[in-house]
C-alpha positions in Angstrom: 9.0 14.0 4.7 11.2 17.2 3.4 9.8 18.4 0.3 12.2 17.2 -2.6 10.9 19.2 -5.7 13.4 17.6 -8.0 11.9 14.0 -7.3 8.4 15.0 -6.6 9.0 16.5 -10.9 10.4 13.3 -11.4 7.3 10.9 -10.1 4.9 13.2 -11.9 7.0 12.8 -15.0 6.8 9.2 -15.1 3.4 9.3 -14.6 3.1 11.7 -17.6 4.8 9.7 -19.5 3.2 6.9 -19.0 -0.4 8.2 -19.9 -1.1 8.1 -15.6 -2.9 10.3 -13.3 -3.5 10.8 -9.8 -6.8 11.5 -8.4 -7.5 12.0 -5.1 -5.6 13.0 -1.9 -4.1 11.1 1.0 -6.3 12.5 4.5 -4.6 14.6 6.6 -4.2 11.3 9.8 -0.6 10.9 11.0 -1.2 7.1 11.3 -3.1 4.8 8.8 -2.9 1.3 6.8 -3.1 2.0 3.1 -4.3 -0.7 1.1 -3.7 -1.1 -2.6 -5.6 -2.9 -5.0 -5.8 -4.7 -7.7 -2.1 -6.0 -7.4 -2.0 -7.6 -10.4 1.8 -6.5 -12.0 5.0 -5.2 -10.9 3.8 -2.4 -13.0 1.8 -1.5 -9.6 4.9 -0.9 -7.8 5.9 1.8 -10.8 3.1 3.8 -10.7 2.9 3.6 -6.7 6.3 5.1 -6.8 5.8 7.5 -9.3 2.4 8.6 -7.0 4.9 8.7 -3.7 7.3 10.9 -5.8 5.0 13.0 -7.6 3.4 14.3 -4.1 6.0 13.8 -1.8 4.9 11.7 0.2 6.8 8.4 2.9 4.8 5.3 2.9 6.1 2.4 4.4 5.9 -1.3 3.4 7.7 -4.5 4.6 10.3 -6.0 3.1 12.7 -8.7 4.2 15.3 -8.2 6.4 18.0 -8.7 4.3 17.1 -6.2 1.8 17.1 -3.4 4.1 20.5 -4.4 5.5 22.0 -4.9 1.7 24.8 -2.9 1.0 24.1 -1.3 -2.1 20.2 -1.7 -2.0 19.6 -0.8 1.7 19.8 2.4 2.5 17.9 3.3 -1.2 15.3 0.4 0.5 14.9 2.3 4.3 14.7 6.0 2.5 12.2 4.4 0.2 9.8 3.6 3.1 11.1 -0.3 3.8 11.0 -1.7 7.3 13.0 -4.7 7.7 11.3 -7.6 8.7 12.7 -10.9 10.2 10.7 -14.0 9.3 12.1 -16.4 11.9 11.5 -13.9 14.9 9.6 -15.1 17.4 6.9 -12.5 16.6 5.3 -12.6 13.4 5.3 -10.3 10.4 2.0 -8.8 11.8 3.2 -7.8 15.1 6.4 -6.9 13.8 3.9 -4.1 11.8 2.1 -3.0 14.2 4.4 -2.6 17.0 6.5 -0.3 13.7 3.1 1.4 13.3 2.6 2.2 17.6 6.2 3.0 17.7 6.2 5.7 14.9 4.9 9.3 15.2 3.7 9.5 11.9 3.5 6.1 9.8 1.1 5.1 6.6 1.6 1.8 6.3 0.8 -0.1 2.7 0.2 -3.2 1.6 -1.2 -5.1 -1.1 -4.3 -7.4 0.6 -4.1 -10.2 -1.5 -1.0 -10.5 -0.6 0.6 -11.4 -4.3 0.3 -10.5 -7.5 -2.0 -13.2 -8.6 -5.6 -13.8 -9.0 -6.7 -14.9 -5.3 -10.2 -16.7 -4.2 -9.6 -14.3 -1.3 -7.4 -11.6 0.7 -5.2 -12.1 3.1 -6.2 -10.7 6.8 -2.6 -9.4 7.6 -4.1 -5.8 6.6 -6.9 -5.6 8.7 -5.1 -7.3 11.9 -2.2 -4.6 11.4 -5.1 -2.1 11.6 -7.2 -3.1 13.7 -4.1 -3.9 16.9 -2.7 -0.5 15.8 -5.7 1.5 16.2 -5.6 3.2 12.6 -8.3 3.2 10.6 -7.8 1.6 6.5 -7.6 4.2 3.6 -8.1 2.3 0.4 -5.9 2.8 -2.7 -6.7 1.5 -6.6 -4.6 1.1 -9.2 -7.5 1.6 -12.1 -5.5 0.4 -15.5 -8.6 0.4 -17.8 -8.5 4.2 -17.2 -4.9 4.6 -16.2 -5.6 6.3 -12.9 -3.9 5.7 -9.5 -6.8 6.9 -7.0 -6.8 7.7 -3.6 -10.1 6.8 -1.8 -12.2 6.8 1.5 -10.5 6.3 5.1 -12.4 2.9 6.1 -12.7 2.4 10.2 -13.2 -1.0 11.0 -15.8 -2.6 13.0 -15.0 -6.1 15.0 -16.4 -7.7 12.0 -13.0 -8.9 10.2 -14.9 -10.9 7.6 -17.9 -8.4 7.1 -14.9 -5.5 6.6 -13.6 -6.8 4.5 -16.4 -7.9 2.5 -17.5 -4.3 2.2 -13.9 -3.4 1.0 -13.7 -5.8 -1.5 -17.1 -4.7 -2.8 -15.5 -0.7 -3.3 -12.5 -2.1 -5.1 -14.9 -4.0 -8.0 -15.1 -1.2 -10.7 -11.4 -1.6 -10.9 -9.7 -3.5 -13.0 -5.7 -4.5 -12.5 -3.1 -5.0 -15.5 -3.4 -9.0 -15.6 -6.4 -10.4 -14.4 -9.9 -9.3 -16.6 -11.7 -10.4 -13.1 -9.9 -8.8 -10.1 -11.7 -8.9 -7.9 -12.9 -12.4 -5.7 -17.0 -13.2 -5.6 -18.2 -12.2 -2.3 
């Protein structure tokens, strides 16, 4: 992504403002699925933008096909990372993502595991299936609103082991807390 110094000031104001910092850095991989958690507000999506700004970096994310193709709100949609995804295709949203992922030169892909912004019992798979057909490993991302820190963590490779991955996953993301729930994250 061209370096845009007036909106990368701009995403690093707004997280100045808000009382926000950044910590840690996105690896240096030309493919991955970024995973963000808690997703407990549509704060998240704020701050996640204000992070993108502030260092200048694309992530991608799905979003429904109509909103990419919107008139007004499209092409702001597709330069803000949105694929368009169609729902009634005979594929599914998963393949639709990873065939997007193998098609791209350079793609990190995010999405929020639990797949909403309310408490769940558990994640949804979608992130590790994506993943795991695409051949990119999983870096893990925490929105940390008890400290007011959006962090960067470790790139995760996946075994074969959905449910075991993701156990371990869920077990890094439980010192953080999100905006609406005071228990994030599920039992394991």
């Amino acid at each position: 992504m061209p370096r845009n110094r007036f909106m990368e000031g701009l995403g690093r104001a707004v997280l100045r403002l808000g009382g926000w910092r950044m910590v840690g850095a996105f690896p240096d991989l030309p493919k991955f699925v970024l995973i963000a958690a808690p997703h407990s507000s549509n704060w998240d999506g704020v701050w996640g933008a204000a992070v993108k700004l502030g260092m200048g970096v694309k992530l991608s994310i799905l979003g429904k096909q109509a909103l990419v193709k919107a008139p007004l709100f499209g092409p702001l949609a597709v330069w803000q990372g949105v694929i368009g995804v169609d729902r009634s295709a005979a594929h599914g949203v998963v393949e639709q993502a990873v065939m997007a992922i193998r098609n791209a030169d350079r793609m990190w892909f995010t999405i929020a595991p639990e797949g909403t912004r309310k408490l769940v019992d558990r994640w949804k798979p979608g992130f590790w299936h994506i993943a795991r057909a695409a051949g990119v490993p999983v870096v893990l991302a925490y929105f940390d609103y008890a400290n007011k820190v959006v962090g960067i963590g470790p790139v995760f490779e996946l075994t074969d082991d959905m449910h075991a991955d993701i156990a371990r996953i869920q077990r890094w993301y439980k010192p953080y807390k999100g905006r609406n729930h005071d228990v994030q994250q599920p039992a394991d």
